[in-house]
C-alpha positions in Angstrom: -31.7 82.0 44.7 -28.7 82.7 43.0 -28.9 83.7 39.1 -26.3 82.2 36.4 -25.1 79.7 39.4 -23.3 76.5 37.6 -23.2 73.7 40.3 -21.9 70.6 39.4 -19.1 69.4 37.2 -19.4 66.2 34.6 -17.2 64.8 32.5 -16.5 65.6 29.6 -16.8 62.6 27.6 -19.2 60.2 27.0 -21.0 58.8 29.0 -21.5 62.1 30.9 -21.0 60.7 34.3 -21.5 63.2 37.3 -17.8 64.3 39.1 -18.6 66.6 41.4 -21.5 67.7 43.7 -24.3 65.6 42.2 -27.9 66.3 42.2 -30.7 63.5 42.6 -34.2 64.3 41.9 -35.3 64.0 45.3 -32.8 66.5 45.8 -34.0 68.7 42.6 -37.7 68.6 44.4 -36.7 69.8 47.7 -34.8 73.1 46.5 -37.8 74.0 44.2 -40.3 73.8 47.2 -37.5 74.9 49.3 -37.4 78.5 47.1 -41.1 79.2 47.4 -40.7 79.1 50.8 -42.4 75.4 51.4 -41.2 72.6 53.1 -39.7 69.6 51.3 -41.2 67.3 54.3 -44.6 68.6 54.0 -47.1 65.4 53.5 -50.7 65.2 53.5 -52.4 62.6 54.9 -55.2 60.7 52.4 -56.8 57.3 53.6 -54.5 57.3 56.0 -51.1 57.5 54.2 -48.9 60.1 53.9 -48.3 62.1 50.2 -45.0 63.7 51.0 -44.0 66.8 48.4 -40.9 65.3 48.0 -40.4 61.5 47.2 -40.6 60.0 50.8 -40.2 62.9 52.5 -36.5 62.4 51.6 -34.1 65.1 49.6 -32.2 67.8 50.6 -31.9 71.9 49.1 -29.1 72.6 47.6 -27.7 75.1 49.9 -25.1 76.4 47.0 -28.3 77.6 44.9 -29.2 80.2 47.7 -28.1 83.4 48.5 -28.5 83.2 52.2 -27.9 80.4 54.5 -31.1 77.8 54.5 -32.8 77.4 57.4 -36.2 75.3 58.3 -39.5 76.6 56.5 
């Protein structure tokens, strides 16, 4: 990942609303598991439902945060 990386712009007044390149948690989730090298679709399967890492399985890394391009884990 890259180090001292600022992604994103907000405003600069109250209420801090997002402007550019905005971040959801789902989002958040899946570049965190996506920099240790796991999978943000990985679920496991308990009574019979699926436990996703990420929230529904849905979220995307933030390909800006790494170094080199992002491919499928």
């Amino acid at each position: 990942m890259k180090r001292g990386h600022l992604h994103g712009v907000t405003a600069d007044e109250r209420p801090c609303k997002t402007l550019k390149d905005r971040v959801v948690i789902e989002d958040l989730h899946a570049t965190m598991y996506r920099a240790m090298g796991i999978s943000p679709k990985l679920s496991y399967e308990i009574e019979q439902r699926p436990f996703y890492v990420t929230r529904d399985g849905h979220g995307k890394p933030i390909a800006n945060l790494f170094n080199r391009p992002i491919g499928e884990v």
